[in-house]
C-alpha positions as a LaTeX table, in Angstrom:
\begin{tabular}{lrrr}
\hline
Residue & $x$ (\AA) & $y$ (\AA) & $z$ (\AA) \\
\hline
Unk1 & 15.21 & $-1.12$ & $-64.86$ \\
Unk2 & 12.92 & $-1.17$ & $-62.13$ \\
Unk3 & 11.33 & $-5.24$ & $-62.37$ \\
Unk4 & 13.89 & $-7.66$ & $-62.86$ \\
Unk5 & 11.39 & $-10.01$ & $-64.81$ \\
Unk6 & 11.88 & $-7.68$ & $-67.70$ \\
Unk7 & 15.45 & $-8.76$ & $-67.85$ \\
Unk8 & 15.25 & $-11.54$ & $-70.49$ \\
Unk9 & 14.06 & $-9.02$ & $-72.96$ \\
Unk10 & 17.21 & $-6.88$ & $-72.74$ \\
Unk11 & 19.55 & $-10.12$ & $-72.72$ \\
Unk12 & 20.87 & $-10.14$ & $-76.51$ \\
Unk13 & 21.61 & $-6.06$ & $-76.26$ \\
Unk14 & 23.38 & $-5.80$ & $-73.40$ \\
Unk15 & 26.04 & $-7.57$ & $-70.77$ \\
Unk16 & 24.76 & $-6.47$ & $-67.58$ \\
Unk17 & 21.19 & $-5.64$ & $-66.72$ \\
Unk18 & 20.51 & $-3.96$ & $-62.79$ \\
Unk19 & 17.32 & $-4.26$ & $-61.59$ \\
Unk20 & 15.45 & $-3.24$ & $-58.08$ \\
Unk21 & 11.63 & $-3.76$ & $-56.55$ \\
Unk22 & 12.18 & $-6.68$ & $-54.74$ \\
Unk23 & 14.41 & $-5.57$ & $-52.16$ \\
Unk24 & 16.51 & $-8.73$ & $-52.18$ \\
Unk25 & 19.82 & $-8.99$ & $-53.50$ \\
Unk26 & 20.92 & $-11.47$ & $-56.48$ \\
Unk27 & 23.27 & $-12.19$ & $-59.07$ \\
Unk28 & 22.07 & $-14.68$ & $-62.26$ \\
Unk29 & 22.80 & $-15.29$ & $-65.67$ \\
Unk30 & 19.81 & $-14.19$ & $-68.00$ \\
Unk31 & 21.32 & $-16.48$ & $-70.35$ \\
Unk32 & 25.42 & $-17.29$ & $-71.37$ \\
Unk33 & 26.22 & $-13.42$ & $-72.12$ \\
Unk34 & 24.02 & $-11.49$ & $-70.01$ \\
Unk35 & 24.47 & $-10.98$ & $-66.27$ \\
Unk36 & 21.37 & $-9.85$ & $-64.20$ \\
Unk37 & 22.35 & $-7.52$ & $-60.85$ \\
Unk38 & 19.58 & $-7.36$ & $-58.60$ \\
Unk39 & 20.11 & $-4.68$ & $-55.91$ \\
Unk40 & 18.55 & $-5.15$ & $-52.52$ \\
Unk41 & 16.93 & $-2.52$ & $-50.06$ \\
Unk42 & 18.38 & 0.96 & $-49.73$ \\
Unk43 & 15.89 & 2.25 & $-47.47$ \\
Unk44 & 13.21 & 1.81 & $-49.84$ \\
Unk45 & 11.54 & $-0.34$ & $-47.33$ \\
Unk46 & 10.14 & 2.56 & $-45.47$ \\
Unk47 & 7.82 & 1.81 & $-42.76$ \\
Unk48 & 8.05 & $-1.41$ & $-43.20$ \\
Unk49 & 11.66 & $-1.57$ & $-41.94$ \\
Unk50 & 9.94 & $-1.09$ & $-38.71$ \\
Unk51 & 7.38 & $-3.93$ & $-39.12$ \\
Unk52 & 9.09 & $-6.71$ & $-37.40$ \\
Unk53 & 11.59 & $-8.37$ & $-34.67$ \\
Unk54 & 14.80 & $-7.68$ & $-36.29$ \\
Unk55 & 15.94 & $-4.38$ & $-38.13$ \\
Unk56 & 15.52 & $-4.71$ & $-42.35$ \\
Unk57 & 19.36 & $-4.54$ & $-43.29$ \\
Unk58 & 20.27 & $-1.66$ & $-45.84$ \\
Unk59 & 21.72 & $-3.14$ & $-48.29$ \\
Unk60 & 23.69 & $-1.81$ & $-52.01$ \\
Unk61 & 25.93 & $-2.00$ & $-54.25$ \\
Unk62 & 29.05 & 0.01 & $-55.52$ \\
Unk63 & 29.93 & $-1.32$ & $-59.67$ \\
Unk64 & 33.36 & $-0.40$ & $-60.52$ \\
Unk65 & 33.82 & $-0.35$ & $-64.35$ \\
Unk66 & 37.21 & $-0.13$ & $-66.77$ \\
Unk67 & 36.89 & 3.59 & $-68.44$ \\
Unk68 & 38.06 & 2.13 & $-71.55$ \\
Unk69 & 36.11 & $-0.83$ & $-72.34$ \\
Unk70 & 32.93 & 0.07 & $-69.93$ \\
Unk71 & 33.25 & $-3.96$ & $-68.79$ \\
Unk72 & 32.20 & $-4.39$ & $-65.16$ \\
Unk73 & 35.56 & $-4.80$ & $-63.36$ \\
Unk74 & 34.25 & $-5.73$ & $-59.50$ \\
Unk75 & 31.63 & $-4.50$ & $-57.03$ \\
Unk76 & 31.51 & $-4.09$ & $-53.05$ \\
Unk77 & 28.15 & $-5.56$ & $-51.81$ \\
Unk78 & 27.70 & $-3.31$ & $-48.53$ \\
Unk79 & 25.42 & $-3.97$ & $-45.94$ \\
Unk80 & 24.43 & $-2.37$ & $-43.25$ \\
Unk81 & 22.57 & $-3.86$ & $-40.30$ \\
Unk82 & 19.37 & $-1.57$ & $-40.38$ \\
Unk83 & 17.67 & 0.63 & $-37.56$ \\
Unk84 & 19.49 & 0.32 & $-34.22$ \\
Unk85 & 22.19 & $-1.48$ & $-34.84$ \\
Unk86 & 26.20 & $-0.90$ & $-35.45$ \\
Unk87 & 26.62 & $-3.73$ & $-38.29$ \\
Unk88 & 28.52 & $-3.17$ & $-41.58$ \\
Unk89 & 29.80 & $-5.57$ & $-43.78$ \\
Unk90 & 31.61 & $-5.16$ & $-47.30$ \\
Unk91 & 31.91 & $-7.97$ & $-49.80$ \\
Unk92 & 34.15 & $-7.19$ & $-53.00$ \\
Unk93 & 33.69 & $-9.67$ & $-55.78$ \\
Unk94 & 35.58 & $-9.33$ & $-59.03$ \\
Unk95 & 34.25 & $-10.01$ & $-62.55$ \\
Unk96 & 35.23 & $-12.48$ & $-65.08$ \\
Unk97 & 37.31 & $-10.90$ & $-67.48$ \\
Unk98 & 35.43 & $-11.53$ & $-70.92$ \\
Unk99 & 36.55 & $-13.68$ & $-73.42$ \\
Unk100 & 39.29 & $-12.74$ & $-75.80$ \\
Unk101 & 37.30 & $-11.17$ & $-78.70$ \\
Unk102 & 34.71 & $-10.63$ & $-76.68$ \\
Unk103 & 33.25 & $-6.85$ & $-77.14$ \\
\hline
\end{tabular}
């Protein structure tokens, strides 16, 4: 979905809820089962990239998911430092396994 405020409203049908528009990265729990993935700025920025001091980092996010259950088995955060510079960084974080019994 676009607005990450709309998250709560998905939490009982689903694990994992992506969201954009506010060009900041996060990770939260909705509540105990559902896991919100807010992606940052890919360039959606436009103009305003150019609007201050320091280049607005690109920033996104590769998912990786198990072809048999669909469960979200890690993602690489990447970001890149933005207009003018030569600054790339990749974080890989791995996902809790679910719970045994856990669809």
């Amino acid at each position: 979905m676009h607005d990450p405020t709309v998250a709560p409203a998905l939490a009982e049908s689903t694990p994992l809820v992506l969201a954009g528009h506010v060009h900041e990265r996060r990770d939260e729990m909705v509540d105990e089962d559902t896991e919100l993935l807010v992606q940052g700025s890919t360039g959606g920025a436009g103009l305003r990239a150019l609007e201050s001091e320091e280049p607005t980092p690109l920033t996104f996010t590769v998912l990786y998911f198990d072809r048999e259950t669909a469960q979200l088995q890690a993602r690489d955060e990447i970001t890149l430092g933005g207009l003018g510079t030569s600054r790339a960084e990749v974080t890989r974080i791995l996902s809790e396994p679910p719970e045994e019994g856990t669809p």
